[in-house]
Every structure is written in C-alpha cells, then in structure tokens.
N, C-alpha and C positions, 0 to 999 in steps of 0.2 A: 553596311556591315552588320548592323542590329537585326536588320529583317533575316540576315543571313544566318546570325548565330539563332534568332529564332527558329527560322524553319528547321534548324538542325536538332534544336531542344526539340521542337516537336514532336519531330520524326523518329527520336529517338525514343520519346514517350511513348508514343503509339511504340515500338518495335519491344518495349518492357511489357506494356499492357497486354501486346498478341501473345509475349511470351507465358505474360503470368497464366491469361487464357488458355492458350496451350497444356501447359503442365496441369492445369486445374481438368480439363478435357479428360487428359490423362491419365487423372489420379482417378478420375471418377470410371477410367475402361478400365483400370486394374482392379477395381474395386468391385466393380461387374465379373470382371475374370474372376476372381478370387471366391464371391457368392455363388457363380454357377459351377463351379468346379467342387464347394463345397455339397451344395446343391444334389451336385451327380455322385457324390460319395451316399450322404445323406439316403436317396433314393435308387441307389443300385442301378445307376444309370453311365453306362460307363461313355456314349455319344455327348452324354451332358458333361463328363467330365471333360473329355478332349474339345469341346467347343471353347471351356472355360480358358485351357489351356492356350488354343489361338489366340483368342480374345486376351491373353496378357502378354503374348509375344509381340504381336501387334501392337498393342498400347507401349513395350518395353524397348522399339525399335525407337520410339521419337529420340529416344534419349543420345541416336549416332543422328539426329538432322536438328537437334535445340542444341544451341550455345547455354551449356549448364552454367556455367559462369553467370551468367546476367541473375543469375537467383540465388548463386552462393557467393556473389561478388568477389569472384577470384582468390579463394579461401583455401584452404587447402582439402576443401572440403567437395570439389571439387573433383581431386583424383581419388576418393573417396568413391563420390558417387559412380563413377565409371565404374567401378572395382564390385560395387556391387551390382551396376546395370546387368555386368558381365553376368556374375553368379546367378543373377534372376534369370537369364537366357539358359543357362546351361543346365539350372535346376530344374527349369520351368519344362528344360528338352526333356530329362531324365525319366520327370511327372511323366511325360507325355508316351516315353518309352516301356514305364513300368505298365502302366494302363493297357497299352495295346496288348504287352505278355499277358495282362489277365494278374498279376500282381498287386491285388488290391491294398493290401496291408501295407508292404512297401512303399506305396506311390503315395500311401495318408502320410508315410512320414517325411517322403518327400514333400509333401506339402504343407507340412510342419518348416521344414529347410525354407520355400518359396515366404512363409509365412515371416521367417526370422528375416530373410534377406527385407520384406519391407518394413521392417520395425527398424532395422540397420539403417535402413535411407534414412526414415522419418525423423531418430536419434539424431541424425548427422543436420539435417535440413531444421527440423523442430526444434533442435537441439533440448530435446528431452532431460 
C-alpha cells in the first residue's frame, strides 16, 4: 500500500512540475508575442505585427488543454483566469483585424486592451 500511495505522490509531482513547466513555456511565448507585435508597430512593419499576434494565440490556446486549477489551487481565481484567457483571444482577434484594415492607430490601442488583459492574469495569479 506504501509503494502504492508512493507511486501516486510521484506521479502527481512530476504532473505539477510538467504543469508549472508548461505555463512557464507559456508565459515566455506570450512574452515573445507581445515584443514582436511591439516590435512591428515600433518599425512599421505590419507582417511583424501579425506574426506577433499568432504567436499569442498560440501560446493563449494552452490555457483550453492545462488544468488551471493545479496553479490557482481551485481558487476562485480560477474562473477568473478563463474570463480573461477568453478576452486575450477576442482582443488579440480584434489586434489582428484592425491590422489587416491598415488601422494602425486603432490596433496600438488595441494593444493597450491585450496588454491590460495580461496585467489582469498576472493581478489574479501574482496576486499583485
């Protein structure tokens, strides 16, 4: 029974650890998102903007295949983050729509919005 509750503690460690790694994976592609999107404003580059914007939709999908629980320990901070995963997805669309119009001015302040949405997580998680 001991080796059993063992292997369980185990396995569960390691499945916290892949998690932490994950989200840390994570933090650092929205992080990238966020720099080259800046990036392509910076330099009137508007393919560097849209790249930036994949690269945080991508990184902002893990958050429909991670169990967020295991890092807000079933907090209420939890339907929290969902709430914003959402708003980063629909922001992050908006960014990517105003761009394509050629809406530059617009889409920096959309990315002002994408910008509030991760200060919102980080509040909630960091508990800032």
């Amino acid at each position: 029974m001991k080796k059993v509750l063992l292997t369980l503690s185990t396995l569960a460690t390691f499945a916290m650890a892949d998690t932490k790694a994950t989200i840390n994976d994570t933090m650092a592609s929205m992080e990238k998102g966020m720099n080259t999107i800046q990036k392509g404003f910076l330099y009137n580059q508007k393919a560097t903007i849209l790249e930036g914007t994949d690269i945080i939709l991508e990184a902002n999908s893990i958050f429909s295949k991670v169990d967020v629980q295991s890092f807000t320990h079933g907090s209420k901070a939890t339907q929290v983050i969902s709430n914003i995963n959402g708003n980063i997805t629909n922001n992050v669309k908006e960014l990517k729509k105003m761009v394509n119009a050629n809406k530059f001015a617009d889409a920096s302040k959309q990315y002002g919005k994408v910008m509030n949405d991760c200060v919102a997580c980080h509040t909630v998680i960091r508990k800032w």
